[in-house]
C-alpha positions in Angstrom: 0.0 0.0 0.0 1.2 3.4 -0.8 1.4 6.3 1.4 -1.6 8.0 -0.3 -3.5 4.6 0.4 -2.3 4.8 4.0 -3.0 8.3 4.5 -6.6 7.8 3.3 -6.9 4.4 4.9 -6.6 6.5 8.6 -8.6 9.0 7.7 -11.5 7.0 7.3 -10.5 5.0 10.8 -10.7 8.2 12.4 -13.4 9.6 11.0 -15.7 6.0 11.8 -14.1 6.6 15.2 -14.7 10.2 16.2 -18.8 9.0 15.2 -18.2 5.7 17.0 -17.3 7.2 20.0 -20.0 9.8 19.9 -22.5 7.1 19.5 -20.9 4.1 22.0 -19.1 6.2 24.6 -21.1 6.1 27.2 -22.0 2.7 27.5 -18.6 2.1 26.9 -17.4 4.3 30.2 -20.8 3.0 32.1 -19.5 -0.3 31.6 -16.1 0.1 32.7 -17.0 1.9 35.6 -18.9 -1.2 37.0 -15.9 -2.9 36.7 -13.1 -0.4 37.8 -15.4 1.5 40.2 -14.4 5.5 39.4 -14.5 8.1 36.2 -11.0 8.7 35.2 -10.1 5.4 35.4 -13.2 4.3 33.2 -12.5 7.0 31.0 -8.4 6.2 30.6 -9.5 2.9 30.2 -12.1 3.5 26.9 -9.3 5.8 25.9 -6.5 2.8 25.6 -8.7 0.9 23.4 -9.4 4.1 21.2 -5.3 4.4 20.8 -5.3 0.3 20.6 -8.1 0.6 17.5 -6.5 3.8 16.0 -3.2 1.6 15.7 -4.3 -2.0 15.0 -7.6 -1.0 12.8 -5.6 0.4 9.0 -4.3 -2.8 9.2 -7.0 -5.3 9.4 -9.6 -3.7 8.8 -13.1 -1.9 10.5 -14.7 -4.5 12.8 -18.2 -4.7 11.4 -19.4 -4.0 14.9 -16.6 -1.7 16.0 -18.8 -0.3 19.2 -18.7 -3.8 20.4 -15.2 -4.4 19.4 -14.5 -1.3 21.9 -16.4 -2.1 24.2 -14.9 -5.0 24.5 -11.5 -4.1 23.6 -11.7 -1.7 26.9 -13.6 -4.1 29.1 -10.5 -6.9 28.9 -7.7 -3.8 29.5 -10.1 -2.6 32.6 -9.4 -6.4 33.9 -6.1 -6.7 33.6 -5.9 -3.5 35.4 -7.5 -4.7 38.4 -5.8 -8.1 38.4 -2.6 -6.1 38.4 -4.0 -4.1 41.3 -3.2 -6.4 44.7 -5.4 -4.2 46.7 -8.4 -5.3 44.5 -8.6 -8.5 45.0 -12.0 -8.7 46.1 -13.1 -6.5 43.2 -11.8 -9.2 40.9 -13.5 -12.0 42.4 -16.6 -10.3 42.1 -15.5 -10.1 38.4 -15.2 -13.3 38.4 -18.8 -13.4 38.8 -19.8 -10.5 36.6 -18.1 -11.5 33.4 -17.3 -14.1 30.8 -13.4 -13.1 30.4 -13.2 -15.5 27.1 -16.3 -13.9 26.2 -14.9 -10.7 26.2 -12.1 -11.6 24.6 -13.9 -12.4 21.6 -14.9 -8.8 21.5 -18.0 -8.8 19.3 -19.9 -11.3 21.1 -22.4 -10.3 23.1 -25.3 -12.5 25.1 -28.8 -11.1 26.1 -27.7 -11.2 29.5 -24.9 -8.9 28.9 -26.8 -6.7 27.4 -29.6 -6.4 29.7 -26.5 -5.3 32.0 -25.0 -2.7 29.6 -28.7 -1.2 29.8 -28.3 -0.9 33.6 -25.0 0.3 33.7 -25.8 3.2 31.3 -29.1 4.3 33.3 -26.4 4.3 36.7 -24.0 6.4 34.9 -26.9 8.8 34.1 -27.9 9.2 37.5 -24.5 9.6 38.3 -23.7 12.2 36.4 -26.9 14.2 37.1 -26.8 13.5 40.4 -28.0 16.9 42.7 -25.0 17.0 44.8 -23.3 18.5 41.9 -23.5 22.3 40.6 -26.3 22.6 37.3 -23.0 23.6 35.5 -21.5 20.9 36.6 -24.3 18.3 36.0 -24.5 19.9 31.8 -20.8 20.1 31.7 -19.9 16.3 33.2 -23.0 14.8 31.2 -22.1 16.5 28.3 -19.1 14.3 28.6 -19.7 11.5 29.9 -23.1 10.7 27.9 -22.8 12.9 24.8 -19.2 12.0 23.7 -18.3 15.4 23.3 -14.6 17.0 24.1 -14.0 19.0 27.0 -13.0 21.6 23.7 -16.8 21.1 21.9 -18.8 21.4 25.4 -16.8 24.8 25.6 -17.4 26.4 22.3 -21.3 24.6 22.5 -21.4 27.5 25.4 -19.3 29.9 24.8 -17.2 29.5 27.8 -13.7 29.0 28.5 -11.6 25.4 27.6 -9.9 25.6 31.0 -13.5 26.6 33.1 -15.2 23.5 31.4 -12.2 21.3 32.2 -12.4 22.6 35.7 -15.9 22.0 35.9 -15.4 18.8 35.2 -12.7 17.9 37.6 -14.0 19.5 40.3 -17.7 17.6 39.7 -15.7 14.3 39.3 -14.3 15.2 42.5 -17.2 15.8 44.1 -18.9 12.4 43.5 -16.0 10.9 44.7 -16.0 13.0 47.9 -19.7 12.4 48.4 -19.3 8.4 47.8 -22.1 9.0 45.4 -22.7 4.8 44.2 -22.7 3.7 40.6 -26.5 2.6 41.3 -29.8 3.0 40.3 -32.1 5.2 42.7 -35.0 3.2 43.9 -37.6 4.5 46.5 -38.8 7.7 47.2 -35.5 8.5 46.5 -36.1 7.9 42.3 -38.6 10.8 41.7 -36.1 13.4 42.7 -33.4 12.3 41.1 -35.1 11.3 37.9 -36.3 14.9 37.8 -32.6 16.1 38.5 -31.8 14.1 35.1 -34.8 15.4 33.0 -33.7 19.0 34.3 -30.1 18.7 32.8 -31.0 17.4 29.4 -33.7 19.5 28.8 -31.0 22.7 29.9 -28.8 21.4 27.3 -31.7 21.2 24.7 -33.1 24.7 25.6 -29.2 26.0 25.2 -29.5 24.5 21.6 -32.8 25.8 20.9 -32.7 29.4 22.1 -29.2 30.2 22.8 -28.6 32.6 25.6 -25.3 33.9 24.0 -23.4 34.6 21.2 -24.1 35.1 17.1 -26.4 32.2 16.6 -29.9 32.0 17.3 -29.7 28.3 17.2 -27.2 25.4 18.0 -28.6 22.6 16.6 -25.9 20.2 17.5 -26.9 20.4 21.0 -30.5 20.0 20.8 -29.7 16.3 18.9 -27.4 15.8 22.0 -29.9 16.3 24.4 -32.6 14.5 22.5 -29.9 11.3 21.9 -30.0 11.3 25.7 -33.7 11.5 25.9 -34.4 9.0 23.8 -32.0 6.5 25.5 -33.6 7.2 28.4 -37.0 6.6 27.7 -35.8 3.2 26.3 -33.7 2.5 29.9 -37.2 3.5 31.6 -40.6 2.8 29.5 -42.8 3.1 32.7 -41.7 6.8 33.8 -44.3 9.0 32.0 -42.4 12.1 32.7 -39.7 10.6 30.5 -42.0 10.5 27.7 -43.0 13.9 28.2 -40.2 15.6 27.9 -39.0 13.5 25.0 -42.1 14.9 23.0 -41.3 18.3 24.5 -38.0 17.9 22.6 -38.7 16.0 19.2 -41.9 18.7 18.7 -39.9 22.2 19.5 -37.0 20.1 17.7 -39.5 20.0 14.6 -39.2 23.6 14.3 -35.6 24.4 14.0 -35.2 24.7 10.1 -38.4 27.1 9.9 -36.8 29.4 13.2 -34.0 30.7 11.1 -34.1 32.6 8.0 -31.5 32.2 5.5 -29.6 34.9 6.5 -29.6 33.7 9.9 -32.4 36.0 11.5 -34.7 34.8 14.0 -38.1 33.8 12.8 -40.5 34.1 15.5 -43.7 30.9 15.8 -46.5 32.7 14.3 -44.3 34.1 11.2 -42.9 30.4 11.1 -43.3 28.7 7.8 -45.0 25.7 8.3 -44.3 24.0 5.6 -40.8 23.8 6.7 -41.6 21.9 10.2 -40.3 18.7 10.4 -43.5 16.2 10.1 -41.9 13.2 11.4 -40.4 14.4 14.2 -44.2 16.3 15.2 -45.0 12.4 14.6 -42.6 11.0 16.7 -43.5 13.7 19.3 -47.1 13.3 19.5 -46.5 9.3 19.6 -43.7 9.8 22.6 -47.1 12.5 24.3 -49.3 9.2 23.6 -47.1 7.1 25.4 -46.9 9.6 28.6 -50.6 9.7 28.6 -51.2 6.0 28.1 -49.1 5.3 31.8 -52.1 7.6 33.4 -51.5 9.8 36.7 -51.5 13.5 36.1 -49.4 15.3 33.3 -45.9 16.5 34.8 -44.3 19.8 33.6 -42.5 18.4 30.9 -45.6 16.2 29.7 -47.7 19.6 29.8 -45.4 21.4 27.6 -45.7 19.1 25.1 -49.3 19.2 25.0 -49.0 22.8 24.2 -46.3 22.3 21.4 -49.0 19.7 19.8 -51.5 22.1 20.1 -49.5 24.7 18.2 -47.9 21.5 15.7 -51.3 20.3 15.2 -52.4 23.9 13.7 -51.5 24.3 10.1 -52.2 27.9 10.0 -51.5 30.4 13.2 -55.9 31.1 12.7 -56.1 27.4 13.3 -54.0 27.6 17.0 -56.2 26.6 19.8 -55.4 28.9 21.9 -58.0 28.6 24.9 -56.7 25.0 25.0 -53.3 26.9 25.6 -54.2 28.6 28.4 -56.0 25.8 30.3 -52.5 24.3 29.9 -50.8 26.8 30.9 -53.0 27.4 33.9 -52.3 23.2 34.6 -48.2 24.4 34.4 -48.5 27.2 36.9 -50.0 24.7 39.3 -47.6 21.6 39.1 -44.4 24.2 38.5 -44.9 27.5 39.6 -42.7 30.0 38.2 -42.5 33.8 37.3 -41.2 32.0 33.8 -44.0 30.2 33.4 -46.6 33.2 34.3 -45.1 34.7 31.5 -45.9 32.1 28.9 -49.5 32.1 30.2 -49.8 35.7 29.7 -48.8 35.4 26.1 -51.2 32.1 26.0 -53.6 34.9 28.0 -53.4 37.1 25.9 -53.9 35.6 22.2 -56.9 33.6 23.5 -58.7 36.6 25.4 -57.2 40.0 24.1 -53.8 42.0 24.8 -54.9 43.7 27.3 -55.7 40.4 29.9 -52.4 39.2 29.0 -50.8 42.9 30.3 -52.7 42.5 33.4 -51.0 39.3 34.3 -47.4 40.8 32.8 -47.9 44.0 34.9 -48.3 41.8 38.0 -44.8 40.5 37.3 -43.0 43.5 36.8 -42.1 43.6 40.3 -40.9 39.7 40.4 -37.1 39.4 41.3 -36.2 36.8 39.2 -37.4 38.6 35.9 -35.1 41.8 36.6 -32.8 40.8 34.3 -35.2 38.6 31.9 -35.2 40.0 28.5 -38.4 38.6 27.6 -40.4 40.1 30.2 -40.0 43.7 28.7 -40.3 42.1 25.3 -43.2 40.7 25.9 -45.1 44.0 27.7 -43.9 45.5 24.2 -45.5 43.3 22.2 -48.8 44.0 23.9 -48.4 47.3 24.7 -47.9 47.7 21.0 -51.2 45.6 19.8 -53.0 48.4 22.4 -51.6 51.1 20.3 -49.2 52.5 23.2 -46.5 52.7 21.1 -44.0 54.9 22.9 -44.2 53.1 25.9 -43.4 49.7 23.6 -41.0 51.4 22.4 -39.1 52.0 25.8 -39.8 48.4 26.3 -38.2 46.9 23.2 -35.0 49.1 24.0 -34.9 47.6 27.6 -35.2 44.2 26.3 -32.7 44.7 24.0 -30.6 46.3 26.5 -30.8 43.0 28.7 -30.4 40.0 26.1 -27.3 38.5 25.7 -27.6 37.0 22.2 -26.8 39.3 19.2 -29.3 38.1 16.9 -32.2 38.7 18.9 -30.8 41.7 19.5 -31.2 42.9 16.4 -35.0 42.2 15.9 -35.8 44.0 19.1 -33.9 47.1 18.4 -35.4 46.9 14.8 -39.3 46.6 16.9 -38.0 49.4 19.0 -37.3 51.4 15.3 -40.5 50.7 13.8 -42.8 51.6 17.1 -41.1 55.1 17.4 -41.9 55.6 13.4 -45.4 54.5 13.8 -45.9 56.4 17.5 -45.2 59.5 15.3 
């Protein structure tokens, strides 16, 4: 082979495992940590059989299961690291136990009782990782990691932040868990519920981040909205009875629906009602409204997430803005405000308010907030008392609004479309 042919034949090896990795790397480190029992070694570990497959793979060839061929490929150095480890020798008879050492060996093998275990190690490294002892950051940052594939490098520039604050972050949450002698279990009990919502919370930041960012040039990340809904989606595989689950999966794969139709060409916001529809994505509103079904079909009350979705089918299910069932909004959004309270969420359901009842018992609900600490700084409370200031036709004081929202967002694009709104209120004030 010549050097062209070699060149190109590690190319491709890279390229299958850079999407390998992103795909198998945490069930690869959730494995390994059952059998090593910490993080960095788990992750050195996965990282041995990356250099091992990166070396041996231009030579013979791309396993036709090459997740499985890591996997395995890690699993069998993870061993030989504890057998090497005298003050583990109770760890490795418990290996003994755990694992088929020829099996592994074999590297592609895998029996239906392995797998049922690969499922349960991945659903502990997700409580892990989201566990509430560590920071939010921390929690987006470590997950990111650990469950998303992504380098401490692409979890930086997804955010806008620092290489050196993320890689901190996630030293100092790896730190943590081990401080806190956080297990590598499952959460049973009453326990579950609160950390189950302590996971849902973390991957639906990380979607939100992708689907409104809160900095920066772009309007959109889409990358990180496919992370989070990846991780969704596994999740609601790991557990089929958790309705919650389901409901914020369809939260994700209907607002998901939306993202080609939220940016023009140019890279301008579009806002829902000037949305061309035609653009939505119809098969993930399908795959949304099936994952809603789902929720609904376990019974109980709608959660949060659950009730979000039901108000992004309502708007998915409308083919025209006319055809929006707005009253239906509201009655949601008076359901949200009762399960999860929030200033945030008092703002939604003044918008919902308002388009089902008028502007102007929308603004009643929006005034009452103007006082609310934790919308001081929120960019979309002004917005929003613009937007309905202006459909009363007080323009100069939508005006001062717009500016003020402008003044507080963060993100340059939106920016820009409420300076513009700011523009055309003062023209037609005067």
């Amino acid at each position: 082979m010549n050097t062209v042919d070699i060149s190109s034949t590690a190319d491709v090896v890279r390229r299958t495992l850079d999407a390998v990795w992103r795909i198998e790397s945490a069930q690869i480190i959730a494995t390994l940590i059952r059998i090593v029992g910490d993080i960095d070694t788990a992750e050195e570990v996965a990282h041995d059989a990356l250099v091992i497959a990166l070396e041996r793979w231009p030579d013979v060839g791309i396993p036709d299961k090459p997740g499985a061929w890591l996997t395995a490929t890690a699993k069998h150095r993870a061993i030989d690291r504890v057998r090497r480890n005298v003050t583990l020798v109770r760890k490795q008879e418990e290996l003994a136990h755990q694992l088929d050492l020829q099996q592994a060996a074999r590297a592609t093998e895998f029996d239906a009782a392995l797998e049922e275990d690969l499922g349960d190690d991945l659903l502990r490294l997700i409580f892990m990782t989201c566990h509430p002892v560590l920071s939010t950051e921390a929690r987006v940052a470590l997950t990111l990691r650990l469950l998303g594939g992504l380098t401490t490098e692409e979890i930086a520039r997804a955010f806008l932040t620092a290489k050196t604050t993320i890689a901190q972050r996630i030293v100092r949450a790896k730190r943590t868990l081990v401080a806190a002698q956080v297990p590598f279990e499952t959460p049973h009990g009453s326990e579950r519920a609160a950390r189950l919502s302590s996971v849902l919370e973390v991957i639906y930041l990380i979607f939100n981040e992708g689907y409104a960012a809160t900095a920066g040039d772009d309007w959109v990340r889409p990358s990180l909205c496919e992370d989070a809904l990846r991780l969704g989606r596994i999740l609601a595989e790991l557990t089929p009875h958790e309705a919650e689950v389901h409901g914020l999966v369809a939260l994700m794969e209907i607002q998901s629906s939306r993202i080609r139709a939220r940016v023009s060409p140019s890279g301008e916001p579009i806002l829902l009602m000037d949305q061309n529809r035609t653009r939505w994505d119809w098969l993930l509103i399908g795959r949304g409204l099936t994952a809603l079904a789902r929720a609904e079909k376990l019974g109980g009350a709608f959660g949060p997430y659950a009730l979000q979705a039901a108000i992004g089918a309502c708007h998915a299910q409308a083919r025209t803005p006319e055809e929006t069932d707005w009253p239906r909004i509201a009655a949601l959004y008076d359901a949200l405000a009762q399960v999860a309270p929030s200033p945030v969420v008092e703002l939604n359901r003044a918008v919902a308010v308002s388009m089902a009842y008028g502007p102007a018992a929308g603004l009643v609900i929006v005034d009452a907030l103007r006082t609310e600490p934790a919308l001081q700084n929120y960019h979309l409370l002004p917005s929003v008392r613009g937007d309905l200031l202006a459909k009363l036709g007080r323009l100069d004081e939508a005006q001062v609004e717009f500016k003020h929202a402008a003044a507080l967002t963060s993100n340059a694009r939106e920016r820009v479309i409420l300076l513009e709104r700011a523009r055309a209120a003062g023209q037609d004030s005067g």
